[in-house]
Kinemage of the C-alpha trace (Angstrom):
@kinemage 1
@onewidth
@group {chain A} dominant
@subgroup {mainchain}
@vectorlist {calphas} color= white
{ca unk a 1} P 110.413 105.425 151.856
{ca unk a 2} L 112.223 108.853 150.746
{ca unk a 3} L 113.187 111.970 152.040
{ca unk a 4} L 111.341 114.520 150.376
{ca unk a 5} L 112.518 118.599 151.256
{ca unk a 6} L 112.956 119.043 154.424
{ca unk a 7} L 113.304 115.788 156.083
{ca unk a 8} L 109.909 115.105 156.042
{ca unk a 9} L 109.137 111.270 154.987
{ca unk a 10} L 107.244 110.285 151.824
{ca unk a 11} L 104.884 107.232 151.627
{ca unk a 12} L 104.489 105.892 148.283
{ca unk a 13} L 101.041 105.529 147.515
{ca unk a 14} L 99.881 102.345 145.535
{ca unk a 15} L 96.978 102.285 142.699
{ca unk a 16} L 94.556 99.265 142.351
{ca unk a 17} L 97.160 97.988 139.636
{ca unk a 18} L 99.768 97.999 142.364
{ca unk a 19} L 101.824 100.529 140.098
{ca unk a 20} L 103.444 103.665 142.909
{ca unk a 21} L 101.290 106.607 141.820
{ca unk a 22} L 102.999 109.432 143.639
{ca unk a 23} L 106.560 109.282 142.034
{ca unk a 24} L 107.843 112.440 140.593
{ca unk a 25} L 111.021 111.246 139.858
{ca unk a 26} L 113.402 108.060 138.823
{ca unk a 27} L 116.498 107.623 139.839
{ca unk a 28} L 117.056 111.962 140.360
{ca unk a 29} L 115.582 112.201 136.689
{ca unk a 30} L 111.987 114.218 136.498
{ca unk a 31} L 109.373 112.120 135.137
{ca unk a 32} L 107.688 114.084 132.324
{ca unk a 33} L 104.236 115.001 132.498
{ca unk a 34} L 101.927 112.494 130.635
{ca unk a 35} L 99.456 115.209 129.654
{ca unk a 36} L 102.270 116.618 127.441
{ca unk a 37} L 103.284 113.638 125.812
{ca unk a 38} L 102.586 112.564 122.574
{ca unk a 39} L 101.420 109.207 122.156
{ca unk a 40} L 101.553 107.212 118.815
{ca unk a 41} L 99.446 104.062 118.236
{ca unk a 42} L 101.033 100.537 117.756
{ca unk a 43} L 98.232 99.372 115.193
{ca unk a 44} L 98.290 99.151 111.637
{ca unk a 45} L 100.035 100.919 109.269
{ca unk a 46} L 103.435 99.819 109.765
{ca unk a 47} L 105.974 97.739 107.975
{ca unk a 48} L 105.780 96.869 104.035
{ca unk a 49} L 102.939 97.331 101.790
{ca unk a 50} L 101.047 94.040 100.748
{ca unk a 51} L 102.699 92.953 97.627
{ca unk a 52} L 99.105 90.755 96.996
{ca unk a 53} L 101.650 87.357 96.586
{ca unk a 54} L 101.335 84.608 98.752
{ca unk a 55} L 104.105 82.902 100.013
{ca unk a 56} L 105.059 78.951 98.981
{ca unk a 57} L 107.954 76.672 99.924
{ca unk a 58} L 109.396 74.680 96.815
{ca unk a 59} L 112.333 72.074 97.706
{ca unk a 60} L 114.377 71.698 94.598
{ca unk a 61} L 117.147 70.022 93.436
{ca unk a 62} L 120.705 72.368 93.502
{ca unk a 63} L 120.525 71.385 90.090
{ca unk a 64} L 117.223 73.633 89.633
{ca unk a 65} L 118.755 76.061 91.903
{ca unk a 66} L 122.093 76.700 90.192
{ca unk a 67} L 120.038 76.838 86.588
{ca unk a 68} L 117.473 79.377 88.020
{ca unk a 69} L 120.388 81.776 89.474
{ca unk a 70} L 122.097 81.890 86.435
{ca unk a 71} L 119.297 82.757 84.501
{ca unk a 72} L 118.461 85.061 87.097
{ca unk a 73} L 121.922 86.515 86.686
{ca unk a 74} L 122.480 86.857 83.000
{ca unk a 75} L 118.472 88.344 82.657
{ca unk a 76} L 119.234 90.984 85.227
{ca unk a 77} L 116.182 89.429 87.457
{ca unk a 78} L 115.631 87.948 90.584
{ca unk a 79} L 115.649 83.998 90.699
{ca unk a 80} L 111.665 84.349 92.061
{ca unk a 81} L 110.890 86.380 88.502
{ca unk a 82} L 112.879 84.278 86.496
{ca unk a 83} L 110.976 81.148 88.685
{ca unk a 84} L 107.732 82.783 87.975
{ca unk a 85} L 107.666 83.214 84.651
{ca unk a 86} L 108.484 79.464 83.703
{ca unk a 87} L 105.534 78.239 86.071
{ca unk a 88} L 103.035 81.352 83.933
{ca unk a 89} L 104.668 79.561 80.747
{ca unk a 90} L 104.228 75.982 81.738
């Protein structure tokens, strides 16, 4: 229990939750007042825009590998363009 003023003793005060509902302070740092606060949901509309791709594991040889990254390389692409565009043409 804490001192609060003029030596008169505080009991904290429990909710249903068992969270201390009476605290005006942490640590000598003012709590701010919730009413005040803005609050921002955690849903949706976060992160990276749907490309509409779906994602798909290939093993290949590092033969394959090496050929598709220097393709990738000398047509200024990246290897899954360069990848895609032979499976389209097959």
């Amino acid at each position: 229990m804490k001192k609060a003023g003029k030596g008169k003793i505080r009991t904290p005060l429990f909710g249903t939750e068992g969270y201390q509902t009476n605290l005006t302070s942490r640590n000598g740092i003012a709590l701010p007042d919730l009413n005040k606060v803005k609050v921002w949901p955690l849903n949706g509309g976060t992160g990276r825009k749907a490309s509409g791709r779906q994602p798909v594991l290939l093993r290949l040889t590092p033969k394959t590998v090496r050929s598709l990254r220097a393709a990738a390389r000398k047509q200024g692409k990246t290897i899954f363009e360069v990848a895609e565009e032979l499976l389209v043409a097959a």
